[in-house]
C-alpha positions as CSV (number, residue, x, y, z in Angstrom):
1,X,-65.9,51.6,-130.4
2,X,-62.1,51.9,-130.2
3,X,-60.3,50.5,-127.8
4,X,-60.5,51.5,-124.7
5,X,-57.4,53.6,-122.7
6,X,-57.1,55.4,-119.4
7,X,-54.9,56.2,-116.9
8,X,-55.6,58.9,-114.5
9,X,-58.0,59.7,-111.6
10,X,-61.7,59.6,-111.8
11,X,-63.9,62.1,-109.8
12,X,-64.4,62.2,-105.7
13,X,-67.3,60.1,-104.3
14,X,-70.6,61.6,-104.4
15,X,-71.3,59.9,-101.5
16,X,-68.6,61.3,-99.2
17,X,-69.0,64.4,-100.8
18,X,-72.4,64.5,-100.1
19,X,-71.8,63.3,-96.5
20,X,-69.6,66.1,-96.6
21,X,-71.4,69.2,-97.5
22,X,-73.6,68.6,-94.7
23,X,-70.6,68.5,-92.0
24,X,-70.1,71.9,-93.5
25,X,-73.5,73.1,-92.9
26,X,-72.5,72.8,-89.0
27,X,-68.6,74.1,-89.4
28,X,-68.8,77.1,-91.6
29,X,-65.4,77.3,-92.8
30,X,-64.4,73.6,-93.1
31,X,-62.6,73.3,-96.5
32,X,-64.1,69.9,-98.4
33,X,-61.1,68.8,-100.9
34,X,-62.3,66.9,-103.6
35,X,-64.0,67.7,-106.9
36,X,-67.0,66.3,-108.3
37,X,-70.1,67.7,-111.2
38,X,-72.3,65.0,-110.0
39,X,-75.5,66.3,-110.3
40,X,-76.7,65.1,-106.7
41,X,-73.9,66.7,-105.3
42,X,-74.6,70.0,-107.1
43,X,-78.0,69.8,-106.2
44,X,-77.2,69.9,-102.5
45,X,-74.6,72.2,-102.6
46,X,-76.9,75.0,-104.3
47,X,-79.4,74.3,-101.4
48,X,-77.0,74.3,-98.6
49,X,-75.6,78.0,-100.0
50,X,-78.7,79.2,-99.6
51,X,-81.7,77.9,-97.6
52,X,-84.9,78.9,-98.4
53,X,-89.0,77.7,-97.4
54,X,-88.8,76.2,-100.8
55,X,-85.7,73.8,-102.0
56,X,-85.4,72.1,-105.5
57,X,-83.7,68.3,-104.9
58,X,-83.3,66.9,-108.8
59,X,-83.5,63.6,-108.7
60,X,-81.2,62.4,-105.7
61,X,-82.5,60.2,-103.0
62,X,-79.5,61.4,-101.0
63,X,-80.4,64.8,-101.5
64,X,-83.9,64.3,-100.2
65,X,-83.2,62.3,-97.5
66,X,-80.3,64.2,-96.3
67,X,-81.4,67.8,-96.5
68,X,-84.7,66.2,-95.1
69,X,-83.1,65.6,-91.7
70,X,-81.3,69.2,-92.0
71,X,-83.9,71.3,-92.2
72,X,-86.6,69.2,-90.0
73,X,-83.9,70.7,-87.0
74,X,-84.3,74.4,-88.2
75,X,-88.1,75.5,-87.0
76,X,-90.4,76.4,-89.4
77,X,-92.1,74.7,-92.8
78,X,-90.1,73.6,-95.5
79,X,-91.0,72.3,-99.3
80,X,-88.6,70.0,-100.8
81,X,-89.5,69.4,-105.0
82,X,-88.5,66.4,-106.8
83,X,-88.9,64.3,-109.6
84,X,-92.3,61.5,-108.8
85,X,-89.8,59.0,-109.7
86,X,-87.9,60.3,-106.2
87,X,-90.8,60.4,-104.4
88,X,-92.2,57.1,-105.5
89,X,-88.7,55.3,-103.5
90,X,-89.1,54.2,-100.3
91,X,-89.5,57.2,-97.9
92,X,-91.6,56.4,-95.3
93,X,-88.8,55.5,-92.6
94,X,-87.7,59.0,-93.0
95,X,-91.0,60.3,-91.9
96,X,-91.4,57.9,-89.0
97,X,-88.2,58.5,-87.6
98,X,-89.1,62.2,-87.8
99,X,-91.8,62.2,-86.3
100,X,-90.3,60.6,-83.3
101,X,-88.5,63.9,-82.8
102,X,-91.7,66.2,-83.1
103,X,-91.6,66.6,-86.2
104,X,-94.7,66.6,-89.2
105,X,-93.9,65.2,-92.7
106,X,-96.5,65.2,-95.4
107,X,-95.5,63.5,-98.6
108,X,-97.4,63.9,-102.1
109,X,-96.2,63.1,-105.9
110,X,-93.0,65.2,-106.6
111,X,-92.9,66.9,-103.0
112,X,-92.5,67.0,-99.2
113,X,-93.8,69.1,-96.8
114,X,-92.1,69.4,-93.6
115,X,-93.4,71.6,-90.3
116,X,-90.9,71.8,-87.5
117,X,-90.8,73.2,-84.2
118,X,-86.9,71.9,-84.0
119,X,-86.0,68.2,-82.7
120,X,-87.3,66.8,-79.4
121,X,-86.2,64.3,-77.3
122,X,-86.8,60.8,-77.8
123,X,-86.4,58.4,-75.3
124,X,-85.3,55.5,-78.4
125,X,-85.3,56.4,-81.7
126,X,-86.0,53.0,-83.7
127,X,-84.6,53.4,-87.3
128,X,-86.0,50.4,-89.6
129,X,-83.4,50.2,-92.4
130,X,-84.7,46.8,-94.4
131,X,-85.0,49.3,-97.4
132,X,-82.1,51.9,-97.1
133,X,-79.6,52.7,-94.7
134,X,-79.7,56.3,-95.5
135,X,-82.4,56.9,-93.1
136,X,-79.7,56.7,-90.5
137,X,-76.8,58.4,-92.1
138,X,-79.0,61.5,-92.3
139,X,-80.4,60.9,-88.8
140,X,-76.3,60.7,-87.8
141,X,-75.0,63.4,-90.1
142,X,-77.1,65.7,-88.5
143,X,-76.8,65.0,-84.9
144,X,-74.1,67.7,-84.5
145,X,-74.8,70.2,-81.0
146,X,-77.8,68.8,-79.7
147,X,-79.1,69.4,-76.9
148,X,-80.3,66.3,-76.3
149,X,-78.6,62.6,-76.1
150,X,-80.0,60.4,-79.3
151,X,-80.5,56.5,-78.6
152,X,-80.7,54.8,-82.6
153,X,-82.1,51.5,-82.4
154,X,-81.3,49.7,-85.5
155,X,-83.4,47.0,-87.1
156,X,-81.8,44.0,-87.2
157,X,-82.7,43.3,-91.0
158,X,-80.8,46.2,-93.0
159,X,-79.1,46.6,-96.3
160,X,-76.3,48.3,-98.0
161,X,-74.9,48.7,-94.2
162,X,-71.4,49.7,-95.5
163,X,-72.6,53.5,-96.6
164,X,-74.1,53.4,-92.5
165,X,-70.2,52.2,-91.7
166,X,-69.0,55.4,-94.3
167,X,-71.1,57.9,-92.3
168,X,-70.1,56.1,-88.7
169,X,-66.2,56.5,-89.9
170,X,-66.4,59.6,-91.3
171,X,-68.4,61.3,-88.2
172,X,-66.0,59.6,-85.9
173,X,-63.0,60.9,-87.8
174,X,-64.7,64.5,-87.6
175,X,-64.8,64.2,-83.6
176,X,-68.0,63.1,-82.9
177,X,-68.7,60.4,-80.3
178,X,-70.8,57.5,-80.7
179,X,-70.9,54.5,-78.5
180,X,-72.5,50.9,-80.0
181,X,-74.1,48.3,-77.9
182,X,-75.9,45.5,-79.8
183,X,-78.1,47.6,-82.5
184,X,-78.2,50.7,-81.0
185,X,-76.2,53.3,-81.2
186,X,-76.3,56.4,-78.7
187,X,-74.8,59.6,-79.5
188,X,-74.3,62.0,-76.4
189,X,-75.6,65.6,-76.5
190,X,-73.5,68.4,-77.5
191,X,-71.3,67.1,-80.1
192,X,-68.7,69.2,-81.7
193,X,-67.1,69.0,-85.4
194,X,-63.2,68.9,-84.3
195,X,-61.6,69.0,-87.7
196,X,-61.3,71.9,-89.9
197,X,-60.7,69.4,-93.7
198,X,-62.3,66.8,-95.4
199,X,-60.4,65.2,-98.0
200,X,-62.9,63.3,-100.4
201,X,-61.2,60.0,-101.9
202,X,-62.4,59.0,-105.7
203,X,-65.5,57.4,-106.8
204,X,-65.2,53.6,-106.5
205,X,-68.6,53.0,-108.3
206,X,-67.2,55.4,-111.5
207,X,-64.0,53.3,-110.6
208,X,-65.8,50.6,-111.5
209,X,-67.6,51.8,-114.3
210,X,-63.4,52.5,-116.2
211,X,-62.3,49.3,-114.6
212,X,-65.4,47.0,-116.8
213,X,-64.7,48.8,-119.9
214,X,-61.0,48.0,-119.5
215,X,-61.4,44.2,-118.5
216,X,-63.8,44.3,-121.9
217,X,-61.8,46.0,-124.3
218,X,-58.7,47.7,-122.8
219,X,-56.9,48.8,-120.3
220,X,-56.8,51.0,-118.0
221,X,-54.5,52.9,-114.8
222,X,-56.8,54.4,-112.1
223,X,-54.0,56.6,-110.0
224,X,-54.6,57.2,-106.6
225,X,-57.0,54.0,-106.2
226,X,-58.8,54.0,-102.5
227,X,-57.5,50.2,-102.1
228,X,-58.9,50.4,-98.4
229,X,-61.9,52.7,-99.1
230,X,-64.8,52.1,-96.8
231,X,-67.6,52.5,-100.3
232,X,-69.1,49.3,-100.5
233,X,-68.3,49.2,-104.4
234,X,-64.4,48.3,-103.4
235,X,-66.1,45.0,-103.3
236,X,-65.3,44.7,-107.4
237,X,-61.8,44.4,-106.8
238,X,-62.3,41.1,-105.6
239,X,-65.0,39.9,-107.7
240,X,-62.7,41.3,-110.7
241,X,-60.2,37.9,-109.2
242,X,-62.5,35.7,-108.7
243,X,-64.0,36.4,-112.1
244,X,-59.9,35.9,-114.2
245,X,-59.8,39.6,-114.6
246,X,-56.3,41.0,-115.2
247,X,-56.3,43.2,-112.3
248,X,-52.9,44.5,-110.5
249,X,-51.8,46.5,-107.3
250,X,-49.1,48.7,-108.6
251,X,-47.9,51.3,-105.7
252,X,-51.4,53.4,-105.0
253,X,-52.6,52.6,-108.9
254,X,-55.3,50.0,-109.9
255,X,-54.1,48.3,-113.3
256,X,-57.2,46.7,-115.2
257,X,-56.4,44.5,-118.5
258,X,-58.7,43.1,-121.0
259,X,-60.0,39.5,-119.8
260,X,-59.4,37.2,-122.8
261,X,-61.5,34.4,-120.8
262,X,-63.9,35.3,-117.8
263,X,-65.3,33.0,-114.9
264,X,-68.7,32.8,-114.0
265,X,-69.9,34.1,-110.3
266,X,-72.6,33.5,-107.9
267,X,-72.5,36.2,-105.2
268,X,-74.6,38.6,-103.0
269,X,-74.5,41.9,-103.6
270,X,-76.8,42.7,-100.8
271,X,-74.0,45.3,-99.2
272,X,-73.1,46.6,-103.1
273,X,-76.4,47.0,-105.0
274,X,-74.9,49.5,-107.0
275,X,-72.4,47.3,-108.7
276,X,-75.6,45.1,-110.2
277,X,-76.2,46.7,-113.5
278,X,-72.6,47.1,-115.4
279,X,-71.7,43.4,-113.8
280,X,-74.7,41.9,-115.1
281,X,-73.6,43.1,-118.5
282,X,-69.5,41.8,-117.6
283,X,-70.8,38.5,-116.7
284,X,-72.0,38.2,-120.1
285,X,-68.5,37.8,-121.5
286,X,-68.5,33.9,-119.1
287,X,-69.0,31.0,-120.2
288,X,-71.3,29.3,-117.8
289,X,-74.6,30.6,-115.5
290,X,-73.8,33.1,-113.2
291,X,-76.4,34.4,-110.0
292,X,-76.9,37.6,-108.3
293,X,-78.8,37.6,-105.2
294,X,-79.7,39.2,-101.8
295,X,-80.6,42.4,-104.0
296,X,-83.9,43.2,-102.4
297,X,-83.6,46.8,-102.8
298,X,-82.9,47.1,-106.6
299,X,-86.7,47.1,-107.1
300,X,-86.6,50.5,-105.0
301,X,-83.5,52.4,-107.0
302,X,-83.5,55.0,-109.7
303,X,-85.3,52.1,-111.6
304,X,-86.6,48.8,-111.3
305,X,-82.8,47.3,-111.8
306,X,-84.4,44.2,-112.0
307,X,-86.7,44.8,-115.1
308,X,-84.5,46.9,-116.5
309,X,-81.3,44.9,-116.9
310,X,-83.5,42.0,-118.3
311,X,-84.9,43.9,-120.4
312,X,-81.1,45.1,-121.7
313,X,-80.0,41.7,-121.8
314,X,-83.3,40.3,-123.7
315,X,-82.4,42.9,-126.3
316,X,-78.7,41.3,-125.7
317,X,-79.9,37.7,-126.6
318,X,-78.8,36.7,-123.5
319,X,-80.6,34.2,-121.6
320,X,-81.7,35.8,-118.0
321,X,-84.2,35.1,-115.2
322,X,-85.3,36.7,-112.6
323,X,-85.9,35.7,-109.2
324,X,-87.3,37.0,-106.3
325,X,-84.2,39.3,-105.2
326,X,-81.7,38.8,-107.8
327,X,-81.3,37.0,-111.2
328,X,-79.7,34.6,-113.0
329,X,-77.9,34.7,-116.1
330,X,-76.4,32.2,-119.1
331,X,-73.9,33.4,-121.4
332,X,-72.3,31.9,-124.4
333,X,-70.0,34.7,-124.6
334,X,-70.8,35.9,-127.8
335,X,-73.4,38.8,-129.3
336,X,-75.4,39.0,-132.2
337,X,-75.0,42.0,-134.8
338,X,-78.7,43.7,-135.1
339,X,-79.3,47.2,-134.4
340,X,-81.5,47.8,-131.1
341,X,-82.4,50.8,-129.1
342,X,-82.3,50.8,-124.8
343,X,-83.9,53.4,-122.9
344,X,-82.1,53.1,-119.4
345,X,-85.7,54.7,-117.9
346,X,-83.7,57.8,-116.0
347,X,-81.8,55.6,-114.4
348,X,-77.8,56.5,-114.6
349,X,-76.0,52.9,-113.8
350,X,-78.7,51.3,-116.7
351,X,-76.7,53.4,-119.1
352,X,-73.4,52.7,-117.8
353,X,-74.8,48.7,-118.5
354,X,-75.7,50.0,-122.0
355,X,-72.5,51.4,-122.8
356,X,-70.5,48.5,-121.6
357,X,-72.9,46.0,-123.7
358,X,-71.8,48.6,-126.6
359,X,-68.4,48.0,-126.2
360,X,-68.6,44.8,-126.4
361,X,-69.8,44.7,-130.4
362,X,-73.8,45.7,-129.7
363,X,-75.3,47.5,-132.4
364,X,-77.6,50.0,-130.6
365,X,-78.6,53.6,-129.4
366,X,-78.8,54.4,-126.0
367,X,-81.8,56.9,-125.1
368,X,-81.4,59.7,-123.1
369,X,-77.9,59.8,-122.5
370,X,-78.0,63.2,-120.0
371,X,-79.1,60.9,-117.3
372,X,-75.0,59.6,-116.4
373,X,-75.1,63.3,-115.5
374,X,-76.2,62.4,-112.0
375,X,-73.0,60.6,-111.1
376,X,-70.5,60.6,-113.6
377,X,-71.2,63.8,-116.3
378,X,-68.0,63.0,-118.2
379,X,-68.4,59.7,-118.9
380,X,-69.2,59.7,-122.9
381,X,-66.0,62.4,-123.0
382,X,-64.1,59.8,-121.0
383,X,-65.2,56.6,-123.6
384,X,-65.3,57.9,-126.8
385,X,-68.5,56.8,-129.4
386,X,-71.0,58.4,-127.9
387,X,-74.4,56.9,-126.7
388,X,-75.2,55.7,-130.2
């Protein structure tokens, strides 16, 4: 590959877009400004447009969960479809919350069948989130004109919290009211959206995704840089400083240069799961052992992350192992020349990894390539050299 060059914006965040869309299911004409082909994001927009018994989902877990929580308010029965893959993720919490409000759930192998009567009142609504915080978001996203006051009783154990502190801010910011004591949160009946725009900032995890192939073999400008974004992937800016990365603060643009040396890290990404597979990859440039822990819930993503990236870095020669929630890697900082083929198993962060481990010298092919549609569909346009 050449070297790599950008400087502009990347896309909005699929996950405040997402967020979004479904404020705009409950304000009709509130204008979203952003732009985005994510393929989650397209997915629920198309549904949203036009609500029917039957509703197609791809393969977002956002999707699901959200539009779950949507239509479980609207009486009647419901089909959402999906990929097994999506349906073999953790979704159980979604269907005992639900049926807290009166509502019936029945999941299978690609689907889920939902038969409502419309939300009742629950005295306490207790939300376990040791596996996703999403089952709240949707819960909260969708709490707009209730009849009802809703009392959320978080589980102390919880991870990737900082998309629950995205939705709180965002719902906040839209005019709803939500008072915290302890774990719970209570949300009093009849709330109203108040604001009549949401501006949607970029994506910090595609962010990301520029800012590693820049720090490998380039440079790169990201204009308009979120510096104070509430997405739990800002937390690479600081890893990028504590790691030697070239990384500079000029006005409202992120400056990324190519890291001649790198330091090795040992850090939790328990509130950033995301940022696991591509940074296992950079932290192959060290010299030294790096650790990743406090990742629990990678075993329940798109993929086994776990697995996966081992797998990658097996093929990489790099010296890995896993532990019980994270891993531990030792790099020599150099790469062999032998061709090899990865297949990031439909998982679109496993081929970001790929590509990164491709830029860095890798002779290989990277197998179904599509799959970066469902976050970042002009990523290959954006590298150059293709998948392989």
């Amino acid at each position: 590959m050449k070297t790599f060059d950008f400087k502009g914006e990347v896309k909005s965040s699929k996950s405040y877009f997402n967020r979004a869309l479904i404020l705009s299911h409950y304000k009709k004409n509130l204008q979203i400004k952003g732009d985005t082909q994510s393929q989650d994001v397209l997915f629920l927009q198309k549904a949203l447009q036009n609500l029917t018994s039957e509703i197609e989902v791809g393969e977002g877990g956002t999707t699901l969960r959200f539009l779950t929580f949507l239509v479980s308010r609207i009486p009647g029965r419901w089909t959402l479809r999906g990929s097994p893959r999506l349906f073999s993720r953790p979704q159980k919490e979604m269907q005992n919350i639900l049926e807290q409000l009166g509502v019936r759930l029945r999941l299978s192998e690609s689907s889920l069948a939902i038969d409502s009567e419309g939300w009742r009142p629950a005295s306490v609504l207790r939300l376990d989130l040791s596996k996703s915080s999403q089952f709240a978001s949707g819960l909260i996203l969708n709490a707009w004109e209730l009849p009802f006051e809703m009392k959320l009783e978080l589980s102390q154990e919880r991870v990737s919290d900082g998309y629950l502190a995205m939705t709180l801010d965002l719902v906040r910011k839209a005019g709803m009211v939500i008072q915290e004591e302890n774990n719970q949160l209570i949300i009093p009946a009849d709330q109203k959206i108040k604001i009549d725009s949401v501006e949607v900032e970029q994506d910090v995890s595609s962010a990301f995704v520029v800012a590693s192939l820049a720090a490998g073999r380039g440079h790169c400008e990201i204009q308009n840089f979120p510096f104070q974004s509430l997405q739990p992937d800002i937390l690479f800016v600081s890893l990028f400083k504590e790691m030697g990365i070239p990384l500079t603060k000029v006005g409202t643009t992120l400056q990324v240069e190519r890291a001649l040396h790198m330091k090795s890290l040992e850090i939790s990404l328990r509130q950033a799961p995301d940022l696991f597979p591509v940074l296992c990859v950079l932290l192959t440039r060290t010299q030294g052992v790096s650790r990743i822990y406090d990742t629990p819930q990678l075993v329940h993503k798109e993929s086994n992350r776990l697995q996966k990236i081992s797998e990658l870095l097996n093929l990489m020669r790099v010296e890995n192992k896993i532990e019980n929630d994270g891993i531990v890697i030792r790099s020599l900082g150099r790469h062999h020349h032998e061709f090899f083929e990865f297949d990031p198993d439909q998982d679109h962060r496993l081929a970001f990894a790929a590509a990164l481990a491709k830029s860095f010298g890798y002779r290989m092919r990277i197998r179904h390539p599509k799959v970066v549609k469902k976050s970042f569909p002009q990523f290959w346009d954006l590298i150059g050299g293709g998948p392989g």
